[in-house]
C-alpha positions in Angstrom: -29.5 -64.6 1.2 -27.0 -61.6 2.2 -24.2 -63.5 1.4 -25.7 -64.0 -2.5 -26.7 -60.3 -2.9 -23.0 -59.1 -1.4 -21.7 -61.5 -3.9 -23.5 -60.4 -6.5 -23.0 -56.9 -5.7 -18.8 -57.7 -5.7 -19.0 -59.2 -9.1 -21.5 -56.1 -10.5 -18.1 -53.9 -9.0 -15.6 -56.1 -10.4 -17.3 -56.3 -14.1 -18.1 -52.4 -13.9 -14.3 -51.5 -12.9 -13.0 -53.9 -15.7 -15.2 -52.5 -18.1 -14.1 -49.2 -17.2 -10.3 -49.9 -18.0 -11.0 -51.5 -21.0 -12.3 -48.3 -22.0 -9.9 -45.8 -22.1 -11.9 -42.1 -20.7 -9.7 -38.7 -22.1 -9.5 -36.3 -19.5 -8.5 -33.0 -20.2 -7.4 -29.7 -17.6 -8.1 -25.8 -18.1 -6.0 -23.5 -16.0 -8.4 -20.6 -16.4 -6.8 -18.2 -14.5 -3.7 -18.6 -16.8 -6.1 -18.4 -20.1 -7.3 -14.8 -18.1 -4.0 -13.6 -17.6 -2.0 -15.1 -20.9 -4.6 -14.9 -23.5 -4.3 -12.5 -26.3 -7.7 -11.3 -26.1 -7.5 -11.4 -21.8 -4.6 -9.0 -22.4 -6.3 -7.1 -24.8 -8.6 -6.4 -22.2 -6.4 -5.3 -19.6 -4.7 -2.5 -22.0 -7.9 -1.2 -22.5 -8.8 -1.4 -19.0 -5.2 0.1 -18.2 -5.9 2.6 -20.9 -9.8 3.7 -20.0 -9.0 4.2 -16.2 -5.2 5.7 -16.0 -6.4 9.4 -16.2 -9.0 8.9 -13.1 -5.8 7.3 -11.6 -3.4 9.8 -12.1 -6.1 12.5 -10.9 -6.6 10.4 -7.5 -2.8 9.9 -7.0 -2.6 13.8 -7.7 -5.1 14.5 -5.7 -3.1 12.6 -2.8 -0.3 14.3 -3.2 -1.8 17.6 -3.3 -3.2 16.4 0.1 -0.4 14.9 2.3 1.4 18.0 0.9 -1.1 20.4 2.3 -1.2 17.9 5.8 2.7 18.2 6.3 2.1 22.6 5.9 -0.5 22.2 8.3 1.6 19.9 10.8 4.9 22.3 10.1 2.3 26.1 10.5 0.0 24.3 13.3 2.0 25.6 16.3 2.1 29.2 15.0 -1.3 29.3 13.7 -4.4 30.9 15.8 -6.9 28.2 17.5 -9.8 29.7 14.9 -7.2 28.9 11.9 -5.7 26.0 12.9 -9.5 24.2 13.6 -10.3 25.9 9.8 -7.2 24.5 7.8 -7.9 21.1 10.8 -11.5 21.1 8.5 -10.4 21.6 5.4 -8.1 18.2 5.6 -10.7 16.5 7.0 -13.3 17.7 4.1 -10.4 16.8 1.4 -9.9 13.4 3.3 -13.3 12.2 3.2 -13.3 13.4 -0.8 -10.6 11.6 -1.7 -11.8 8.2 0.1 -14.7 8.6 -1.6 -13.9 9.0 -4.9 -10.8 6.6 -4.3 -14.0 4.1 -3.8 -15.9 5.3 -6.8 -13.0 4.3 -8.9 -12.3 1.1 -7.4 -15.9 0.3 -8.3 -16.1 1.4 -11.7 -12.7 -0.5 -12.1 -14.3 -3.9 -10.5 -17.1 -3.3 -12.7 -15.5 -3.0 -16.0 -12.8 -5.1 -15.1 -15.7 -8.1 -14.8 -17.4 -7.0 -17.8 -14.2 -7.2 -19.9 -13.3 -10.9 -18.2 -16.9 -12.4 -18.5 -16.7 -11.6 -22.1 -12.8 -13.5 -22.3 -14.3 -15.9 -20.5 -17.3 -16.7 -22.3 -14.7 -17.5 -25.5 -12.7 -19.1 -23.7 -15.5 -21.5 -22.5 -16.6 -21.9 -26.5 -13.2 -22.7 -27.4 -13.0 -25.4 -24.6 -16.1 -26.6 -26.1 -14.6 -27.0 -29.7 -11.8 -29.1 -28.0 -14.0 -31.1 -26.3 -16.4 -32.2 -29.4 -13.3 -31.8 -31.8 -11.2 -34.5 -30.1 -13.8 -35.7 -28.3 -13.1 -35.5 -24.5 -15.1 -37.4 -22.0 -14.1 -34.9 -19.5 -12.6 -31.1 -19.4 -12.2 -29.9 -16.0 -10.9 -25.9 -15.0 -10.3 -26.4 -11.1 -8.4 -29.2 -9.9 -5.9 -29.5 -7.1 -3.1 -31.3 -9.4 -3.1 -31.8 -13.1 -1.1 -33.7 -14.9 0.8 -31.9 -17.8 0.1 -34.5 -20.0 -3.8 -33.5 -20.0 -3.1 -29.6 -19.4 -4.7 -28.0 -22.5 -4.5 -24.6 -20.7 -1.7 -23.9 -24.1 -4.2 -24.7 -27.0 -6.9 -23.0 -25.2 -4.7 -19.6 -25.6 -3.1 -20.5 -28.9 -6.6 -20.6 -29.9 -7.8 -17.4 -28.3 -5.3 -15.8 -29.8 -6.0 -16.8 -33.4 -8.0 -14.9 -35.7 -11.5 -15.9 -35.8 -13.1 -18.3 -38.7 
């Protein structure tokens, strides 16, 4: 009795598989971190990002400079300073330190923040336009991750092509 199911269950697997190669399944690959990086409205994104942010940038990286400059005085006047200014100017680095981190983080936030705003909305047109292809040429399968991809069903090219065109 076994031996009639396992049979049965061989030729079920052989029909299935044949069935399969008769019909041929399109397969199609998204490489999404190239559509966020290469895509007209990805880099779009990224000037404006680039654009919004550079003045809080250039205020931090000031701001550095203004410090290490003030740490080197310090180092160079320590050994001719009193105890009572030395431990005073020692404070005021420290105070200036801890400012700078701290708004150094705020900006990194604010950055990540926008920065995922401005991608989740590339992204979701990105994913619509994947869509279109799929229907349009009707795919049985569109995948974004995969370890290796064939060029031959890389439509990571049309995606931006059709980011970048104007919109109907």
């Amino acid at each position: 009795m076994t031996r009639i199911a396992s049979s049965l269950c061989a030729l079920a697997l052989a029909f299935g598989a044949t069935s399969l190669a008769a019909q041929e399944i399109k397969i199609g690959y998204v490489n999404i971190d190239r559509v966020l990086r290469d895509a007209a409205p990805a880099k779009a994104a990224q000037s404006k990002l680039e654009q919004e942010f550079s003045r809080r940038e250039k205020e931090l990286n000031d701001a550095a400079q203004r410090l290490k400059a003030a740490s080197d005085k310090f180092e160079k006047d320590a050994p001719t300073l009193s105890e009572s200014e030395r431990a005073r100017r020692q404070r005021d680095l420290v105070e200036q330190d801890r400012e700078l981190k701290r708004r150094s983080r705020e900006f990194q936030e604010d950055l990540s923040q926008r920065k995922n705003e401005e991608l989740s909305g590339v992204l979701d047109r990105a994913n619509k336009v994947v869509k279109q292809i799929f229907d349009q040429e009707k795919y049985d399968l569109i995948l974004q991750e995969a370890v290796f991809a064939s060029p031959r069903v890389d439509i990571t090219d049309r995606v931006i092509k059709a980011l970048g065109a104007p919109a109907k």
